[in-house]
DOTORMI-64507 format. One line per 3 residues: number of its first residue (from 1); for each residue x, y, z of C-alpha. Coordinates in Angstrom, 1 decimal, padded with zeros to 4 digits. Example, Ala and Ser with C-alpha at 12.3 -4.5 7.8 and 13.67 -1.06 7.14 Angstrom:
2
1 = 012.3 -004.5 007.8 ~ 013.7 -001.1 007.1
REM end
This chain:
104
1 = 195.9 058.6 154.5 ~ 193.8 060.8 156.6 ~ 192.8 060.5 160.3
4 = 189.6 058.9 159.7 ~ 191.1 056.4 157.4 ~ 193.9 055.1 160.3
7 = 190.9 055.4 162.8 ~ 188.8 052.8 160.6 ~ 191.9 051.0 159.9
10 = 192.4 051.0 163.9 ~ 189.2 049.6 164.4 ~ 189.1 047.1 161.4
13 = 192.2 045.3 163.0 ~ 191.0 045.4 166.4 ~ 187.2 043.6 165.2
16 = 189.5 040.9 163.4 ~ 191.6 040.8 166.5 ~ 188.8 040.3 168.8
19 = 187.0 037.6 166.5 ~ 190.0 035.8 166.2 ~ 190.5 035.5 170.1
22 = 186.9 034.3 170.5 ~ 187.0 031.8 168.0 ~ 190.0 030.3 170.1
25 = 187.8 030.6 173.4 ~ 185.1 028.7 171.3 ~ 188.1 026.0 170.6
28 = 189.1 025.6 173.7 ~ 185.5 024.9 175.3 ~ 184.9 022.9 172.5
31 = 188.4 020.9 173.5 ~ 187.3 020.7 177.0 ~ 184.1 019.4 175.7
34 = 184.9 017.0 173.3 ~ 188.5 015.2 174.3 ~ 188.9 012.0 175.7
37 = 191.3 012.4 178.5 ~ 192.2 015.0 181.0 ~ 195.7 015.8 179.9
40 = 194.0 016.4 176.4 ~ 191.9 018.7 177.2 ~ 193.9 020.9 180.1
43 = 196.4 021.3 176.7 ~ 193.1 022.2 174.8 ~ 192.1 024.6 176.9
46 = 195.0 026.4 178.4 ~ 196.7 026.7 174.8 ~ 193.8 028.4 173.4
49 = 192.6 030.9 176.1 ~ 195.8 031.9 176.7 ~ 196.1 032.9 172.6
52 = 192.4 034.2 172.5 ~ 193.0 036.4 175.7 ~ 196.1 037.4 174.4
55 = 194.4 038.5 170.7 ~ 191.6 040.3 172.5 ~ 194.0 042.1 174.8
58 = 195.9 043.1 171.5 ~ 192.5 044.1 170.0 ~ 192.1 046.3 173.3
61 = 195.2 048.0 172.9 ~ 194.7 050.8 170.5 ~ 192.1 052.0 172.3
64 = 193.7 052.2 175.6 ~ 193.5 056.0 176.9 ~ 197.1 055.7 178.3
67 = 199.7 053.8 178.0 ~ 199.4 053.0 181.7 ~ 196.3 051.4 180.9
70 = 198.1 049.6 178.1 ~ 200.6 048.2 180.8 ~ 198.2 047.2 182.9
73 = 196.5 045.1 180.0 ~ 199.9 043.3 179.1 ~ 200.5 042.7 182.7
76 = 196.9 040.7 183.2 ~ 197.7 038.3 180.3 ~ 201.3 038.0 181.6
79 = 199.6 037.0 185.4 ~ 196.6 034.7 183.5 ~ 199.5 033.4 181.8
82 = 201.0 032.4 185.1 ~ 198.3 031.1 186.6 ~ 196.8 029.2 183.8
85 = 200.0 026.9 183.4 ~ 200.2 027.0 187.3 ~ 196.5 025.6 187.8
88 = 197.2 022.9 184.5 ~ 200.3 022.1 186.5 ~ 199.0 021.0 189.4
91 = 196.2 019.6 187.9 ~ 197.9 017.2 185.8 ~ 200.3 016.2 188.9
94 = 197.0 015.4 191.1 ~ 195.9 013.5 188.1 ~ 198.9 011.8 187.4
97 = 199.5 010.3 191.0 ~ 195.4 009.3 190.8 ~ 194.2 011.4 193.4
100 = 190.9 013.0 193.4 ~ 189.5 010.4 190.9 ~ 186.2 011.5 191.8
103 = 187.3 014.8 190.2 ~ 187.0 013.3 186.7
REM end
């Protein structure tokens, strides 16, 4: 195989990559959307971002410039990671003890 045919090969995987990741965004807002209860849809949502950012961040990674840069990527999904299961956390707490019922 010749440099050109890795390069395409490169970018054929990372097209598929990114489509796959934003058909799970597109699931998740359709989750948010379209379930009945709270709890149902944080799980919705936070399940599929967190796999759809992670496939478009593994879409992005072959054409990071360094592998500093390629760090820094894998470090953002760990953090939104974090934070997304953080802020569902909390949610469902506030939501389980009935406060902020005029949230819903």
């Amino acid at each position: 195989m010749g440099e050109a045919q890795i390069a395409l090969a490169i970018n054929v995987i990372s097209i598929l990559l990114a489509v796959a990741g934003t058909f799970f965004f597109i699931a998740g807002t359709l989750g948010l959307l379209r379930l009945p209860d709270i709890f149902t849809r944080l799980h919705a949502l936070t399940k599929a971002d967190n796999l759809g950012l992670g496939l478009i961040l593994l879409a992005l990674l072959p054409h990071a410039p360094t592998l500093l840069y390629g760090a820094k990527l894998l470090l953002l999904w760990v953090l939104v990671l974090i934070g997304g299961a953080t802020g569902a956390h909390l949610i469902a707490k506030r939501a389980l003890r009935g406060d902020g019922e005029d949230m819903l």
